[in-house]
MISEMAR-899816 format. One line per 10 residues: number of its first residue (from 1); their letters; for each residue x, y negated, z negated of C-alpha. Coordinates in steps of 0.02 Angstrom, whole numbers, plus 50000, padded with zeros to 5 digits. Layout:
MISEMAR-899816
NUM	a	X,Y,Z; ...
This chain:
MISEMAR-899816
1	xxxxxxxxxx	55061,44554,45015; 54997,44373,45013; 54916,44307,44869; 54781,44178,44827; 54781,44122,44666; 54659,43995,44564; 54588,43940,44406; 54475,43808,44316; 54537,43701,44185; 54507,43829,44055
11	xxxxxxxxxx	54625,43951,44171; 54750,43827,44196; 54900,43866,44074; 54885,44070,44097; 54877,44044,44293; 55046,43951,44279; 55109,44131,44174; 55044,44225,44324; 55113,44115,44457; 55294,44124,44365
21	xxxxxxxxxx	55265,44335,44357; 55230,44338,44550; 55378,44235,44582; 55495,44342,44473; 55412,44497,44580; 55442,44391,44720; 55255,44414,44766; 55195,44264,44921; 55060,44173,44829; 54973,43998,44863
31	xxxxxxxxxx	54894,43896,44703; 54727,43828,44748; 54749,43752,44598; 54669,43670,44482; 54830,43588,44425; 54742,43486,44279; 54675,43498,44106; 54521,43400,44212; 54338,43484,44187; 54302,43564,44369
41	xxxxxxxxxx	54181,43662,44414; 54236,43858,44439; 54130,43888,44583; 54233,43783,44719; 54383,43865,44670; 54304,44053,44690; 54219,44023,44842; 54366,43953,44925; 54494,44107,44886; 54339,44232,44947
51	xxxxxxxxxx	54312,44134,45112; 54509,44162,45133; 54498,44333,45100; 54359,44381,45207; 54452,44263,45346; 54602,44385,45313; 54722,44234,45264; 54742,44327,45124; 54742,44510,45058; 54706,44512,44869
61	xxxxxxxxxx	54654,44359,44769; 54682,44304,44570; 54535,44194,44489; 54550,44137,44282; 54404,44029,44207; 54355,44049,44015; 54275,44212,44050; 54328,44275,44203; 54116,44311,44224; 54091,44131,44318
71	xxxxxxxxxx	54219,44171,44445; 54186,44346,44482; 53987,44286,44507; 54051,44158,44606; 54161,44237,44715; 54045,44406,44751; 53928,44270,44822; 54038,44286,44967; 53991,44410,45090; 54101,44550,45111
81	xxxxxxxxxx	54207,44522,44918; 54220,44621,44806; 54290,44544,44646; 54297,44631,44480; 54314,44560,44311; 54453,44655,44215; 54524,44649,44025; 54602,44805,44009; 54734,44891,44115; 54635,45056,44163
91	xxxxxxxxxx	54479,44951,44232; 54612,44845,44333; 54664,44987,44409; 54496,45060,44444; 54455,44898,44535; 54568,44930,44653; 54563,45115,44655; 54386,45151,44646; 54289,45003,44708; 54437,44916,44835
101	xxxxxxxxxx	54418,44750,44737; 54503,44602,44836; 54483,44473,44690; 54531,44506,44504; 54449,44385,44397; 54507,44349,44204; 54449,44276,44061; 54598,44163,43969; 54499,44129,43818; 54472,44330,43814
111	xxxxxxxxxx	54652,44391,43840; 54842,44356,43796; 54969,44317,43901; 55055,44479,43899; 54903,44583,43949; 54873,44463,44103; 55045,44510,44164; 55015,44720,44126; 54836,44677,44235; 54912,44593,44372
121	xxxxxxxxxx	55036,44708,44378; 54936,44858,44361; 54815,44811,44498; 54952,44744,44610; 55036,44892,44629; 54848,45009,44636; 54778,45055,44802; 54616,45096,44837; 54610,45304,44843; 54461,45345,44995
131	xxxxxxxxxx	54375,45512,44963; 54206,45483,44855; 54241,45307,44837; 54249,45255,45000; 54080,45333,45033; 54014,45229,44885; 54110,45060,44943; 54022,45083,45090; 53839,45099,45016; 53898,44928,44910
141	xxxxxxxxxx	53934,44848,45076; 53780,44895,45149; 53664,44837,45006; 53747,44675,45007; 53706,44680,45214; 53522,44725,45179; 53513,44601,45056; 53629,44448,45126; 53455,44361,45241; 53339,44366,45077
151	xx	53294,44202,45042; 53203,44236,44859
């Protein structure tokens, strides 16, 4: 599994936690960075790691702001994503399970540490199950191909 990983300023020190957790798991990641305390805008980061998901140079993809909300609007933006905001371990897994999220967006001023590393970990090792889901993926995937030509 190959890993993108990326943050704003706000993300910056608990992306450098995460990036030391997927080396100890021996995980392939690349840092899109930010590698500063510098005010950048979240945006550039999230649709970057989405366009290099849906180009498949990637499989999954890790995005930290404040909130983990700016990144995860960002980053649906992109057609085909699916990223899913996640503080707790049972909707991490869900993301994966249930919906097939490629992203997993966090919040650093909502959550410790420690938790990030039960997420990731939780939602690295989840697969998405099939059955129901898939038939409701699909329906996702479809509204979002209805929808991508509006111009509102």
């Amino acid at each position: 599994m190959k890993i993108a990983i990326g943050c704003d300023h706000n993300g910056l020190e608990l992306k450098n936690v995460i990036i030391q957790l997927l080396k100890e798991k021996r995980i392939e990641f690349e840092d899109f960075g930010t590698m500063t305390k510098e005010p950048i805008d979240y945006p550039d980061i999230a649709e970057e790691i989405a366009c290099s998901i849906v180009q498949e140079k990637y499989e999954r993809g890790i995005l930290i702001c404040g909130t983990g909300l700016g990144m995860a609007i960002a980053a649906n933006k992109v057609r085909g994503i699916r990223a899913a905001t996640c503080h707790d371990i049972y909707s991490a897994e869900r993301s994966r399970k249930s919906n097939n999220a490629q992203i997993l967006t966090m919040g650093a001023l909502i959550i410790g540490p420690e938790l990030a590393k039960k997420l990731i970990e939780a939602w690295l090792v989840s697969e998405f199950q099939g059955g129901d889901s898939k038939r409701k993926v699909k329906k996702i995937m479809e509204i979002e191909k209805r929808n991508s030509e509006w111009q509102g």
